[in-house]
C-alpha positions in Angstrom: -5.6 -1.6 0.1 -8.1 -3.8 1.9 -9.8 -5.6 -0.7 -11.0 -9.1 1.4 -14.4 -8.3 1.0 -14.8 -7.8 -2.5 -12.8 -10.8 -4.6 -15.0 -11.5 -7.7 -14.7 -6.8 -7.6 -10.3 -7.0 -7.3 -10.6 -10.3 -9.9 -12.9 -8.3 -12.6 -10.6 -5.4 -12.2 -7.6 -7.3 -13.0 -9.1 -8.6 -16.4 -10.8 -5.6 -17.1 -7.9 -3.6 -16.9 -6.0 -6.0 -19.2 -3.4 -7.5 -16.3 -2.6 -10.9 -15.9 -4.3 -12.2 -12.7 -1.6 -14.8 -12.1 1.7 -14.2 -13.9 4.1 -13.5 -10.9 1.3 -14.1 -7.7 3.0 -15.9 -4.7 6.1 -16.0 -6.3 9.6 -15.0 -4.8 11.5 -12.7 -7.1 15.0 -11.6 -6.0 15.3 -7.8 -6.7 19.0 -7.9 -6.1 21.2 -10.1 -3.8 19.9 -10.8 -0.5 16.6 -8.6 -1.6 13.5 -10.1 -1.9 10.0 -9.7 -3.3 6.8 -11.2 -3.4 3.9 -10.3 -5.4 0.7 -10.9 -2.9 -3.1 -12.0 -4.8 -5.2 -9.6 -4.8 -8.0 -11.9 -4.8 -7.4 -13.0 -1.5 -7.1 -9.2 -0.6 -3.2 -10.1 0.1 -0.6 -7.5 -0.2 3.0 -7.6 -1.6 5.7 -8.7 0.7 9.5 -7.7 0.4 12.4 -9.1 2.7 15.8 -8.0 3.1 18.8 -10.1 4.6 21.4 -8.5 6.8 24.6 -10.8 8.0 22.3 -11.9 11.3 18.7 -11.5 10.6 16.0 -10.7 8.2 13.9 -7.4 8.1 10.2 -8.1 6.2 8.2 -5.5 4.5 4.4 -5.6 5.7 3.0 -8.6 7.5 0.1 -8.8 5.7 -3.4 -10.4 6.4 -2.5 -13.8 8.4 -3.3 -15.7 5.7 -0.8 -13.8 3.9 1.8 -14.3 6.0 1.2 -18.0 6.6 2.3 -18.1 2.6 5.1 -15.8 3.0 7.0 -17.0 6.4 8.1 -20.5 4.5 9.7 -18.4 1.2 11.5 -15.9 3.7 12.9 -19.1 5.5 13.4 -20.7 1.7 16.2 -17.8 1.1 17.7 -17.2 4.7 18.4 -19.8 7.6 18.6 -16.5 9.7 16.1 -15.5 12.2 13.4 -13.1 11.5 14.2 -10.3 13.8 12.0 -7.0 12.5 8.7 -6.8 10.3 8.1 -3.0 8.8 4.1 -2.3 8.5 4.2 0.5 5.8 1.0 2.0 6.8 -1.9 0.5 9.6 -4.2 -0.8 6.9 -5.4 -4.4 7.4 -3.5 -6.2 4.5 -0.2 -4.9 5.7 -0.5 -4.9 9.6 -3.6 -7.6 10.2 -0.3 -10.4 10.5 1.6 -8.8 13.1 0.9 -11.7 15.6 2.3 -14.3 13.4 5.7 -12.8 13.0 6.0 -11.6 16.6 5.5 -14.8 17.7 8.7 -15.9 15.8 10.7 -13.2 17.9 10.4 -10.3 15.2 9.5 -6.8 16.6 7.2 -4.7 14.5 8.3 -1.2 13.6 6.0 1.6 11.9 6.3 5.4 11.9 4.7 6.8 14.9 1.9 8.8 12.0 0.9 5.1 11.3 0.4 3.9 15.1 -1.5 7.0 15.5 -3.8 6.1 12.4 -4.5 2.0 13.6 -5.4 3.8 17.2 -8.3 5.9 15.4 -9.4 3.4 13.3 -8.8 -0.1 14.9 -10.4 1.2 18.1 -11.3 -2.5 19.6 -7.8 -3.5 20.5 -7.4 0.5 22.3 -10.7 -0.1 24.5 -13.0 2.2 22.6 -15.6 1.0 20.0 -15.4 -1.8 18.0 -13.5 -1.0 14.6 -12.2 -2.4 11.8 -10.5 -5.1 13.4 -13.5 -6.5 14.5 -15.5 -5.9 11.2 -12.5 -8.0 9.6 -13.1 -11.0 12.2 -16.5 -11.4 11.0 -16.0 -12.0 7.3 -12.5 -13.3 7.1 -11.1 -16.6 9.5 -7.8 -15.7 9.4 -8.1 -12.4 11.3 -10.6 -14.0 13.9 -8.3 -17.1 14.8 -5.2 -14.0 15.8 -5.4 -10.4 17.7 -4.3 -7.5 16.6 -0.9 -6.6 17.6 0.2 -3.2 17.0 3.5 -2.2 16.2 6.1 -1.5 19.1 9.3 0.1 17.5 8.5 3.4 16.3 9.7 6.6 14.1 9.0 9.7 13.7 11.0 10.3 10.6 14.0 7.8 9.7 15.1 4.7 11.1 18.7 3.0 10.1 20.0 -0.5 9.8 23.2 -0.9 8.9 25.5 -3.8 9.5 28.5 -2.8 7.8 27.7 -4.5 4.6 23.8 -3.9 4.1 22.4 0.0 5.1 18.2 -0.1 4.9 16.7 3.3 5.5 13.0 3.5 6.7 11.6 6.8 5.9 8.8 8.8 7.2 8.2 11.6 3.9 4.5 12.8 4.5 0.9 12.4 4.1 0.0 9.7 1.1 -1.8 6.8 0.8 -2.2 7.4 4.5 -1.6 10.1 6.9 1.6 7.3 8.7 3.0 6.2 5.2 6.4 4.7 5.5 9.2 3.7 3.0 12.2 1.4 2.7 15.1 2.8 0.8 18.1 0.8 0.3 20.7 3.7 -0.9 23.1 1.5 -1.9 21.3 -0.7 -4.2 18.7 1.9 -5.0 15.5 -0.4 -4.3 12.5 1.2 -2.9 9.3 -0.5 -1.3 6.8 1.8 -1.0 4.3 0.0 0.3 0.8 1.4 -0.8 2.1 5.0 -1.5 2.7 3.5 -4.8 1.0 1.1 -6.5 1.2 -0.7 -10.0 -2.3 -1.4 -11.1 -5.9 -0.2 -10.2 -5.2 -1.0 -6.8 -5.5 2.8 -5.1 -7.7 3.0 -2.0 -8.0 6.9 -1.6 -10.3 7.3 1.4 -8.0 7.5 4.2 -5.4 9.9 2.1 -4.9 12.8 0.7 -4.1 13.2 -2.8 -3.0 16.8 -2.6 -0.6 15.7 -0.4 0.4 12.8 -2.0 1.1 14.6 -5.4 3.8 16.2 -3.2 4.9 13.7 -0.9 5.6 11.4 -3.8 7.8 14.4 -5.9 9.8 13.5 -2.3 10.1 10.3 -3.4 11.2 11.1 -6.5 14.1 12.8 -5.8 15.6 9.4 -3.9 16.5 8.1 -7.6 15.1 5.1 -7.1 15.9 2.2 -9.8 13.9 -0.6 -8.5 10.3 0.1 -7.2 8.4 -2.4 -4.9 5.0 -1.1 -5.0 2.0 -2.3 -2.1 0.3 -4.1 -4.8 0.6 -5.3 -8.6 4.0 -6.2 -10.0 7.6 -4.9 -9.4 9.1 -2.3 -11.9 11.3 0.9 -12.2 11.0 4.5 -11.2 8.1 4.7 -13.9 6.1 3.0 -11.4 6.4 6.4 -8.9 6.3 8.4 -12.0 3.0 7.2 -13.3 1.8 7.0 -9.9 1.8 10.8 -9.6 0.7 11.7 -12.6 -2.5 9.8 -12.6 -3.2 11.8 -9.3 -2.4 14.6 -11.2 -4.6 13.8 -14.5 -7.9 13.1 -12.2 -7.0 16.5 -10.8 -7.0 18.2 -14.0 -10.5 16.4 -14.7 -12.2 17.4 -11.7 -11.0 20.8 -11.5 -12.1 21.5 -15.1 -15.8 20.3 -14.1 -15.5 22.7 -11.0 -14.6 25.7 -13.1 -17.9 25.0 -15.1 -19.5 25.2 -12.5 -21.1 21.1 -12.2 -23.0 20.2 -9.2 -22.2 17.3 -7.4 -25.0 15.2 -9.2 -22.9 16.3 -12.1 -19.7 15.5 -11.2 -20.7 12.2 -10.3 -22.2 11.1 -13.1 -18.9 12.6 -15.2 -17.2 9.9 -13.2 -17.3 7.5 -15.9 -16.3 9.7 -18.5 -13.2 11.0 -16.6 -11.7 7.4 -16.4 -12.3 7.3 -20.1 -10.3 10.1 -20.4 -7.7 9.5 -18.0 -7.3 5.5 -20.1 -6.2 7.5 -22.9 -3.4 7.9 -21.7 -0.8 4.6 -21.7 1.3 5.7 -18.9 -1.7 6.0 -16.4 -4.5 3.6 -18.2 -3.4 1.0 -15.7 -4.6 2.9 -12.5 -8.0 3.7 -14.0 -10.5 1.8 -11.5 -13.4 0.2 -12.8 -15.3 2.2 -10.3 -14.3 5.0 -10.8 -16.6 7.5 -8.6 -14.7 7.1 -5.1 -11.4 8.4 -6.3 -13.8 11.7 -8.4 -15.3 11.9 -4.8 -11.6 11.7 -3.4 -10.8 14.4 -5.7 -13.6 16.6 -5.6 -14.2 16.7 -1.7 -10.6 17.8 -1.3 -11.5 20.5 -3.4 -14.0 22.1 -1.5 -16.8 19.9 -3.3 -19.7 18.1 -1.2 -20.8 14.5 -1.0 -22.4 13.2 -4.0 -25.7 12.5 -3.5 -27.1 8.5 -3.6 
């Protein structure tokens, strides 16, 4: 989720949707021993951060937006004396790879699936030698991304990568098409923590566009089947497997909605204008309430487009 631009938008969501804008923000919380997580502020369009020690180094989830990681670097080095040696982007987007430079100039390499190299290559174009792109669009409204350069990750997998030192085993996984077409995860088997980066999120924090949530309704019954116990999400608070759980089956629920106006035959005039009464719907439900957007036309037009619908009209 890239939500820099829009702070009083993220900030009216959080109270609007009834969650505390402040509770656990830019705090450490230790998951389980040596485990780490850190609840980023949404108003600053920050993203959560998750770190995991090993007996000679420290692997980070997501680097963040610099001025992310300029809070985060001082807690990792709070818990651990040992050197950061690997940062994990989860997916290209700008809140979890716009840091890189600040951590590999510490000495950490940055990993990501190959999917998600791909995906910062199409879309930050500047740094590849084609048209400016999203990098450079970032620059203009936020000072921390102009004062670095965007450093793309350089240790890459297609599917799995392993750490294991004997004592602590971290898997990264490669699953499918989610949040992004290059979402990756970090499963500790042993302990049964998951961060999922933005595949899962616990509030009204989904950003649809550069998904696909056919695909993600399946890649996350993937995820599922890990057994997960503790869930990390990309944004919003820490919590249990409900967090994948409900995840899915809000996907599923605006599904239902959209499909049903389909079937009777709506135009797209129509289906946009349902927009607002789908998310009252979809907030009848407790389990999913929380990932109800208060805009909620771009995930309708997610939804609808996918299935075979056309842009809504202006």
């Amino acid at each position: 989720m890239n939500t820099s631009r829009f702070p009083l938008l993220v900030l009216s969501t959080l109270v609007l949707a009834g969650l505390p804008t402040a509770a656990q923000i830019n705090t450490t919380q230790t998951v389980v021993p040596g485990v780490f997580f850190h609840e980023g502020d949404p108003r600053r369009g920050h993203s959560n951060n998750g770190w995991i020690l090993f007996n000679d180094f420290v692997l980070v989830v997501d680097a963040n937006y610099p001025s992310g990681a300029q809070i985060v670097m001082p807690k990792v080095k709070e818990t651990s004396d040992k050197p950061i040696r690997f940062v994990f982007n989860t997916h290209h987007h700008a809140d979890h790879a716009y840091g890189n430079q600040l951590w590999a100039d510490t000495g950490a390499t940055l990993i990501a699936t190959t999917a998600a190299l791909e995906e910062m290559k199409k879309v930050e174009t500047g740094y590849f030698g084609g048209a400016p792109g999203r990098w450079e669009a970032s620059a203009k409204v936020r000072p921390d991304v102009a004062a670095t350069k965007l450093y793309p990750p350089i240790l890459l997998f297609p599917n799995e990568l392993v750490f294991d030192d004997g004592k602590r085993r971290v898997e990264l996984h490669y699953f499918g098409t989610g949040h992004t077409k290059g979402d990756g995860y970090a499963w500790l088997p042993k302990e049964k923590v998951l961060f999922t980066g933005d595949a899962c999120v616990n509030g009204p924090y989904n950003n649809v566009m550069d998904g696909d949530i056919g695909e993600w309704i399946k890649t996350l019954e993937i995820v599922k089947q890990l057994g997960a116990e503790k869930v990390c999400p990309g944004h919003g608070p820490m919590g249990g497997p409900e967090i994948i759980v409900d995840q899915q089956a809000y996907f599923i629920a605006l599904q239902k909605q959209v499909k049903a106006l389909i079937d009777a035959g709506k135009s797209p005039a129509e289906v946009k204008d349902a927009a607002p009464a789908i998310a009252t719907e979809l907030r009848k439900n407790p389990r999913i309430a929380r990932y109800v957007p208060v805009n909620p036309v771009p995930p309708v037009q997610k939804v609808y487009s996918e299935m075979g619908g056309a842009v809504f009209p202006k």
